[in-house]
C-alpha positions in Angstrom: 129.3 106.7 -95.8 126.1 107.5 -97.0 125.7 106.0 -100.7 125.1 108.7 -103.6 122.0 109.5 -105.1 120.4 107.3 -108.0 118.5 108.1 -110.7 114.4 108.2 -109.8 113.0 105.2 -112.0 110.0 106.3 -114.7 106.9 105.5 -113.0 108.8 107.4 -109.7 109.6 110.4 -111.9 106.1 111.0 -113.2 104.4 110.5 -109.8 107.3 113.2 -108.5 106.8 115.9 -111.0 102.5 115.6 -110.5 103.5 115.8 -106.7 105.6 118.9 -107.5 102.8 120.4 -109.3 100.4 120.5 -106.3 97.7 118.1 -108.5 97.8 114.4 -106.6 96.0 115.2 -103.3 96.3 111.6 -101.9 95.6 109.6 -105.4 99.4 108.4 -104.6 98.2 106.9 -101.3 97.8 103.2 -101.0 96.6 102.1 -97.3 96.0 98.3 -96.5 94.2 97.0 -93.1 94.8 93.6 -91.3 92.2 93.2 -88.4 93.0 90.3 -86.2 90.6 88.5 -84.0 92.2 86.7 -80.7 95.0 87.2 -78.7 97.4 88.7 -81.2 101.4 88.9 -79.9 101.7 92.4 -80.3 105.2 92.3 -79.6 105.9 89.4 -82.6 103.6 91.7 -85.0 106.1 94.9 -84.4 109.0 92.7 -85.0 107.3 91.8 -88.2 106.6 94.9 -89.6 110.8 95.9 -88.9 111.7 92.8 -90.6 109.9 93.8 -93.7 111.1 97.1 -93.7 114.7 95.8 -93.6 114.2 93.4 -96.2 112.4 96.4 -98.4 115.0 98.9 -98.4 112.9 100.7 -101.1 110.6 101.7 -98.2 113.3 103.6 -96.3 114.0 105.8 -99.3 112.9 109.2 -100.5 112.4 110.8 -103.9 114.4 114.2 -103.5 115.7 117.0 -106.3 119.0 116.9 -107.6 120.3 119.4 -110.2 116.4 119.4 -111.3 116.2 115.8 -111.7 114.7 113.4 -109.0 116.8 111.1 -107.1 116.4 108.5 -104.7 117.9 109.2 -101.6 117.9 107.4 -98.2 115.1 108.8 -96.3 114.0 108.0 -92.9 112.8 104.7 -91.5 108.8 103.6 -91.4 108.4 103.2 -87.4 105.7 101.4 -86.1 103.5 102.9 -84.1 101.1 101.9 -81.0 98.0 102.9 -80.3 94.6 102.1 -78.5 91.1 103.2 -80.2 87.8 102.5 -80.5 87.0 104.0 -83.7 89.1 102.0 -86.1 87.5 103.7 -89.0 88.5 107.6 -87.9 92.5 105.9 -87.1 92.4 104.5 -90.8 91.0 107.8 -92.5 93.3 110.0 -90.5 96.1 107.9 -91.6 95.0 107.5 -95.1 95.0 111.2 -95.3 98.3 112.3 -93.9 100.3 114.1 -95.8 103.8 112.7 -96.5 106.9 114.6 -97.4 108.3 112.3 -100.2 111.9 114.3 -100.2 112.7 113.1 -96.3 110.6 110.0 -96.2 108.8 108.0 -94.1 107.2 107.2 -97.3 105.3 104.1 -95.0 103.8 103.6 -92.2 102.8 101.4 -89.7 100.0 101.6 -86.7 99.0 98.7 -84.6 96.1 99.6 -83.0 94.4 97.8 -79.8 90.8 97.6 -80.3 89.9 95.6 -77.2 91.6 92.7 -75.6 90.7 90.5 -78.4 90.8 92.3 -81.3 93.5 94.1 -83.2 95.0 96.1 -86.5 97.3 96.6 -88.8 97.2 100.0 -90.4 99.5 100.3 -93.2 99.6 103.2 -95.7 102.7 103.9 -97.8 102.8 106.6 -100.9 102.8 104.7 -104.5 106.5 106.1 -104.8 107.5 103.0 -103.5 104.1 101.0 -103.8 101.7 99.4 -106.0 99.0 96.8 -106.0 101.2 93.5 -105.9 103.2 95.4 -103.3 100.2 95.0 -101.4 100.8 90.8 -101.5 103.8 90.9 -100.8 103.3 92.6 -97.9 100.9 90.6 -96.2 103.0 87.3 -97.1 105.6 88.7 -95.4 104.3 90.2 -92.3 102.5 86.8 -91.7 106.1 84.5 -92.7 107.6 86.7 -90.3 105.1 86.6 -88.1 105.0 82.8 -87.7 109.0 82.6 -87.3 109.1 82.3 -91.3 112.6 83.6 -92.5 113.2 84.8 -96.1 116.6 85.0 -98.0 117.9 88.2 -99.5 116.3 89.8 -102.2 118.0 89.5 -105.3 117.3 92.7 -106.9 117.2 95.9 -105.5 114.7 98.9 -106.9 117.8 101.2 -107.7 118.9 97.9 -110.1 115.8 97.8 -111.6 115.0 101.2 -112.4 118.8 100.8 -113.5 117.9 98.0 -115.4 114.3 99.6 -117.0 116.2 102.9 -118.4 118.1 100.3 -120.6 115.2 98.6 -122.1 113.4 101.9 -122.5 116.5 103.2 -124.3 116.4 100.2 -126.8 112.9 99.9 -127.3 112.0 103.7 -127.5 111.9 104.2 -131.3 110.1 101.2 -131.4 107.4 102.5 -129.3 107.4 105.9 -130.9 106.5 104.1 -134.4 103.8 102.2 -132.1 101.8 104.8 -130.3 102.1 107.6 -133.9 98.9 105.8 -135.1 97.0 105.3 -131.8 95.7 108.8 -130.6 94.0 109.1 -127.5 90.6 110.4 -127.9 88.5 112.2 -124.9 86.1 109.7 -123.6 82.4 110.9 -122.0 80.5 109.9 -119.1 76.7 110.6 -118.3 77.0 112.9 -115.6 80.3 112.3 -114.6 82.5 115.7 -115.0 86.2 115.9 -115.4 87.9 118.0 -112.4 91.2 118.9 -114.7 94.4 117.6 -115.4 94.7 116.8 -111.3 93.2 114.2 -108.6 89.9 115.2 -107.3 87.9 114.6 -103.7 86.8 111.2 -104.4 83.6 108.9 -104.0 83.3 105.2 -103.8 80.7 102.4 -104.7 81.5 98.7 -104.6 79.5 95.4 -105.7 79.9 92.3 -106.5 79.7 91.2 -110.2 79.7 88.2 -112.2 81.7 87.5 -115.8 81.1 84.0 -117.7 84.9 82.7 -118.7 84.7 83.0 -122.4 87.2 81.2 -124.4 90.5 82.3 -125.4 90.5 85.8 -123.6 91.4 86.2 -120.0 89.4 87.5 -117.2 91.0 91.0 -117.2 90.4 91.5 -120.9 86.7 90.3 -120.8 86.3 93.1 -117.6 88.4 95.9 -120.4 86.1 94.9 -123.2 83.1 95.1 -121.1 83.9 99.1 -120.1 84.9 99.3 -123.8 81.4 98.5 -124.6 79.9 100.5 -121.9 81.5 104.0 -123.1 81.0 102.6 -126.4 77.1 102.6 -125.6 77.9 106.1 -124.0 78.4 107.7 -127.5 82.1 107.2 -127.4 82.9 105.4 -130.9 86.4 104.0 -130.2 86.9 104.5 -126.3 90.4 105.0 -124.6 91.0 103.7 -121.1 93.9 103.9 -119.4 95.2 100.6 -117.8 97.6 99.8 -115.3 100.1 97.4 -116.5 102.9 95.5 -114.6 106.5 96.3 -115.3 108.0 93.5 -112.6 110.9 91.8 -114.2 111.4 87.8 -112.9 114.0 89.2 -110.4 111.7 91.3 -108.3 108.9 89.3 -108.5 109.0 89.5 -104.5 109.8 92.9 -104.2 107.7 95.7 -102.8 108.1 98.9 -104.9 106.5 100.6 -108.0 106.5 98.4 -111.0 103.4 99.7 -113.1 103.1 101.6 -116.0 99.9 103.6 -117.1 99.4 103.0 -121.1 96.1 104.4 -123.1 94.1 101.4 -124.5 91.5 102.1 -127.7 90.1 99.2 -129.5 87.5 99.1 -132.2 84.1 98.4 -130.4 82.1 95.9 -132.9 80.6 92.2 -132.7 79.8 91.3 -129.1 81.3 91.9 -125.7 83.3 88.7 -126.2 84.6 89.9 -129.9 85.7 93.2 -128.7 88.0 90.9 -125.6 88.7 88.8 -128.6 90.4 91.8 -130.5 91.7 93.1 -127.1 93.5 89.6 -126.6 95.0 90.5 -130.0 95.8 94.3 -129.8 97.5 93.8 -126.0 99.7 91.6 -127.0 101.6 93.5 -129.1 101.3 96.9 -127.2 103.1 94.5 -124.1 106.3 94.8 -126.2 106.3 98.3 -124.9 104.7 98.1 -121.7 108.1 99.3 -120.2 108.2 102.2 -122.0 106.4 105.5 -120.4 103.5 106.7 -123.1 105.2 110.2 -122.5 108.8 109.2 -123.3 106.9 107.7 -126.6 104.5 110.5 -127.4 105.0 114.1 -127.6 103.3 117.1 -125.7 101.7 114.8 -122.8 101.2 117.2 -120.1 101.6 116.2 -116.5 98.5 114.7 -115.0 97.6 112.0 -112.6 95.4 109.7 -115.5 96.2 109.5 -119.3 92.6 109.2 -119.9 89.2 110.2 -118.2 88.1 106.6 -117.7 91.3 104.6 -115.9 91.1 100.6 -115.4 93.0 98.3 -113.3 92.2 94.8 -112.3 93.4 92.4 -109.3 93.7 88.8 -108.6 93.4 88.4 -105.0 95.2 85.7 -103.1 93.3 84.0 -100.1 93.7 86.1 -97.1 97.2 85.1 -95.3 97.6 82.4 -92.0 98.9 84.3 -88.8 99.0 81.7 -86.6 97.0 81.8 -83.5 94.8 84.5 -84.4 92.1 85.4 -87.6 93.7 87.9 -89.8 91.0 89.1 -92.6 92.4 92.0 -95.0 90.9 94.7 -96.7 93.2 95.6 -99.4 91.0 98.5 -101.0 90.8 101.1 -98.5 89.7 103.8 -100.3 92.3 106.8 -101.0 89.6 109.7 -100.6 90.9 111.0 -103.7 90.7 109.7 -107.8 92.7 110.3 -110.4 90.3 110.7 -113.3 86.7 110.8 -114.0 86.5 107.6 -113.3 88.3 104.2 -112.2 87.4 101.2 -112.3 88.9 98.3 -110.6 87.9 94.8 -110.7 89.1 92.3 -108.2 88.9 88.9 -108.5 89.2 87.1 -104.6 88.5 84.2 -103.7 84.7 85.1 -101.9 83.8 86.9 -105.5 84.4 89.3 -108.2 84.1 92.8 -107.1 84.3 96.2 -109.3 84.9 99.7 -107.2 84.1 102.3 -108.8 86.1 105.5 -107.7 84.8 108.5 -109.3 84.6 113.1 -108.1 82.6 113.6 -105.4 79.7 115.7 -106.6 80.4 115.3 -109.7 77.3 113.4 -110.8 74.4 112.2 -108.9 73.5 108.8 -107.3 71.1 107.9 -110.1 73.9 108.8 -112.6 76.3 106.1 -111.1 74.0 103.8 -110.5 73.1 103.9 -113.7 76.8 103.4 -115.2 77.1 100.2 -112.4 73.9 98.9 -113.8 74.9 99.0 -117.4 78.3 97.5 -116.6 76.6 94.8 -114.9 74.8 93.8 -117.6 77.5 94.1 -120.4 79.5 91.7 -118.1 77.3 89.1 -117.5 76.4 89.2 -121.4 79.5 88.5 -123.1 77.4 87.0 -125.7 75.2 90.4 -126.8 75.8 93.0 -129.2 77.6 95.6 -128.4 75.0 97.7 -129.4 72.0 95.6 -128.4 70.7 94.2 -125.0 70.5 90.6 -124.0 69.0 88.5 -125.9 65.9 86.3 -124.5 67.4 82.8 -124.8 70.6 84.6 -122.5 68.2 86.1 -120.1 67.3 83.4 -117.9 70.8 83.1 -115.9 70.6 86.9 -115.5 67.0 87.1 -114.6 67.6 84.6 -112.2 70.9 86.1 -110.5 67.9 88.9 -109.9 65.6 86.8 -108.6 68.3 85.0 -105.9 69.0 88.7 -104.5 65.8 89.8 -104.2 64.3 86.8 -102.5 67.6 86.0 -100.8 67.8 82.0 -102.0 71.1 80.9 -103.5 69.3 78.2 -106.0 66.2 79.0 -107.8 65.2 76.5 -110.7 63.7 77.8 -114.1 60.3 76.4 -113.4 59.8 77.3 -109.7 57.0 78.9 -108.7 58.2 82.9 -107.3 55.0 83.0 -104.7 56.1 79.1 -103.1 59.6 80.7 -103.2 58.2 83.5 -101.0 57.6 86.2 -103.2 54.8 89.0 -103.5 53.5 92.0 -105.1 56.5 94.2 -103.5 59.2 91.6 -104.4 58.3 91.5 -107.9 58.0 95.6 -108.4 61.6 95.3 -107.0 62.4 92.7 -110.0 60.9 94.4 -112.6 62.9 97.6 -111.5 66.3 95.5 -111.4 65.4 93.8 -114.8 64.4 97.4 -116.3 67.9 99.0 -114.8 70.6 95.9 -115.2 68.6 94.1 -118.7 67.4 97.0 -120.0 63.9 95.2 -120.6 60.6 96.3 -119.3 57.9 93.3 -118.1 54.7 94.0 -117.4 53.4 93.3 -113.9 50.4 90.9 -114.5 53.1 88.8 -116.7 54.6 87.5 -112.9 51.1 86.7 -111.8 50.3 84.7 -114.9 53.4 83.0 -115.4 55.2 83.5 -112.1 58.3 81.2 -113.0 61.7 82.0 -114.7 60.7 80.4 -117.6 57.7 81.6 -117.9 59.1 85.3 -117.8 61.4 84.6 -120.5 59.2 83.1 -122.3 57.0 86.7 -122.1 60.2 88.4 -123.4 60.3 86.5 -126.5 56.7 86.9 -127.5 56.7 90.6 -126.8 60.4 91.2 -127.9 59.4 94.4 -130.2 58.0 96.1 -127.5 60.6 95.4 -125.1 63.0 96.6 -126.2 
């Protein structure tokens, strides 16, 4: 007897209806790759991937129309696929860009592809229907329990009882939230050279870098990495910036359950002080907005028009666990396969894994030049690694040495570089310092003069050269 339709949950119903409309390209797809080195058991990893999509039931369902309201239906089953390529690249885009039909399902799938005899992978790419970035953890902790001969017990939860669960909570905390959000109005947010493509996705670009972000007291990583783009658009001309964030909706009992738990909320916060005093305020103002985090902005707000961001500048940020144990081989994931596609002017996404903090910035192809986002990675650089600075101001000299010496370890490729080291014992020259002062000029926003390096050709002695001549640096 096939069981009756229920009720699409929130975040399901908005991604449906921007679907409908022709506007999400493939924002909505989410695809993960596993490479394995050694001699992978092909046969155990297939079994894997059907044990996980028989303990996620949510991946075997649709979203489908019913009286003009989307339902979940059961919709057919994710198979897993085997192939043999050379070009792992061309398999992952091709996958990545697939179209799926999200009323019939698959709405995952699954290619294992045979690279040579000792190297394998997993391509996975499901639509965010029944996705989202912790679904991505759970994933790999599965396929490698299973994997290994790991068993788990049921789930105690399913998606249907959730979304069940969530139209409850929304119903009782709705006039709440609609008291909330009247005196918060999103504002329009601009970028320098960056152009919005409407109120759909757009052909996407990627850049990705590694960062750095002092821990500052009291605030968590992820608001530190908010108030630092707070302060960038803030710099930008935008006097009280909105961002949308990505906020978790799991509930304790689906903690291990893959689906679509997240909620998009606007996020404005008055930009004053330093970096650190705008996380401060953040720490503050988020903790009372996560009294509605459950509650869609558009259920809240009136005349919100369907689109795939609430804002031009979107944020979401990831702790990473250590890549997973699948024994007998090297597994090494790369969980942010780009999508092709964004779903605003720009998103940012910081992820915090164990080899490093990395931001990728997704933004329209063509819609600004390479100087232009270079630029907006070189200013968000510096904001982060200067919690300490004005919002409105540039480092200050007696914060500069840590900074000017992160420069100085990429450019001359040593990990440890002391403050009173001497630049030409380290093994520098004329062309490694014209590529310091240019990273100083871009990421410090202060201009040294060349002969300065000769004359004083230490970290110290640099810093000192940006005290004395402050007024003109600046």
């Amino acid at each position: 007897m096939t069981p009756a339709p229920t009720e699409a949950s929130f975040a399901q119903t908005g991604m449906w209806i921007t679907e409908r409309m022709g506007r999400a390209r493939t924002a909505y797809h989410m695809p993960l790759v596993i490479r394995f080195d050694g001699p992978l058991d092909v046969c155990a990893l297939h079994a894997a991937c059907d044990a996980v999509v028989r303990r996620h039931a949510v991946l075997s369902t649709a979203v489908a129309e019913d009286d003009g309201l989307p339902v979940m239906v059961p919709g057919m089953r994710p198979e897993v696929r085997l192939t043999t390529a050379t070009d792992l690249a061309a398999i992952v885009r091709e996958e990545t860009l697939a179209p799926f039909d999200v009323e019939k399902g698959p709405l995952a799938r699954f290619v294992v592809v045979k690279l040579d005899p000792g190297r394998h992978a997993l391509v996975f790419v499901a639509h965010h229907l029944v996705f989202d970035g912790e679904s991505k953890d759970i994933l790999v902790r599965d396929l490698a329990d299973f994997y290994n001969g790991e068993s788990h017990p049921r789930l105690g939860m399913s998606y249907a009882s959730f979304a069940e669960g969530e139209r409850e909570r929304v119903r009782r905390d709705l006039a709440e939230a609609k008291a909330y959000w009247s005196s918060r109005p999103v504002g329009e947010t601009t970028l320098p050279g960056l152009k919005a493509a409407g109120l759909g996705a757009a052909e996407g670009a990627v850049r990705t870098f590694p960062a750095r972000m002092p821990e500052v007291p009291g605030v968590s990583r992820f608001e530190l990495f908010l108030a630092s783009v707070h302060t960038l658009l803030h710099r930008y001309g935008n006097p009280d910036p909105t961002v949308a964030v990505d906020l978790s909706t799991r509930v304790p009992d689906v903690r291990d359950n893959i689906g679509l738990f997240v909620n998009e909320l606007p996020v404005s916060v008055r930009v004053e002080g330093t970096v650190a005093d705008v996380a401060r305020t953040l720490h503050r103002d988020l903790r009372e907005m996560y009294r509605f985090r459950h509650v869609p902005y558009a259920r809240a707000v009136r005349g919100v028009r369907p689109r795939t961001a609430l804002a031009q500048v979107s944020v979401s940020y990831r702790k990473r666990r250590p890549d997973p144990v699948f024994t007998g081989v090297e597994a090494t994931v790369d969980w942010a396969v780009f999508n092709h596609s964004v779903r605003s002017v720009l998103h940012l996404q910081a992820v915090d894994h164990p080899d490093g903090l990395f931001v990728i910035m997704q933004y329209g192809a063509g819609s600004g030049t390479e100087s232009d986002v270079a630029r907006i990675a070189e200013d968000l650089l510096t904001i982060m690694n200067n919690p300490d600075i004005p919002v409105d101001g540039t480092p200050q000299a007696a914060g500069l040495d840590d900074a000017i010496r992160e420069i100085w370890q990429e450019v001359l490729g040593i990990d440890e570089i002391g403050d009173d080291e001497d630049l030409f014992d380290l093994g520098g020259h004329s062309l490694t310092i014209t590529q310091i002062i240019a990273r100083m000029r871009k990421r410090l926003g202060v201009e040294v003069p060349l002969d300065v390096f000769f004359d004083t050709p230490t970290i110290a002695g640099v810093v000192q050269a940006i005290r004395e001549a402050e007024p003109a640096v600046r």
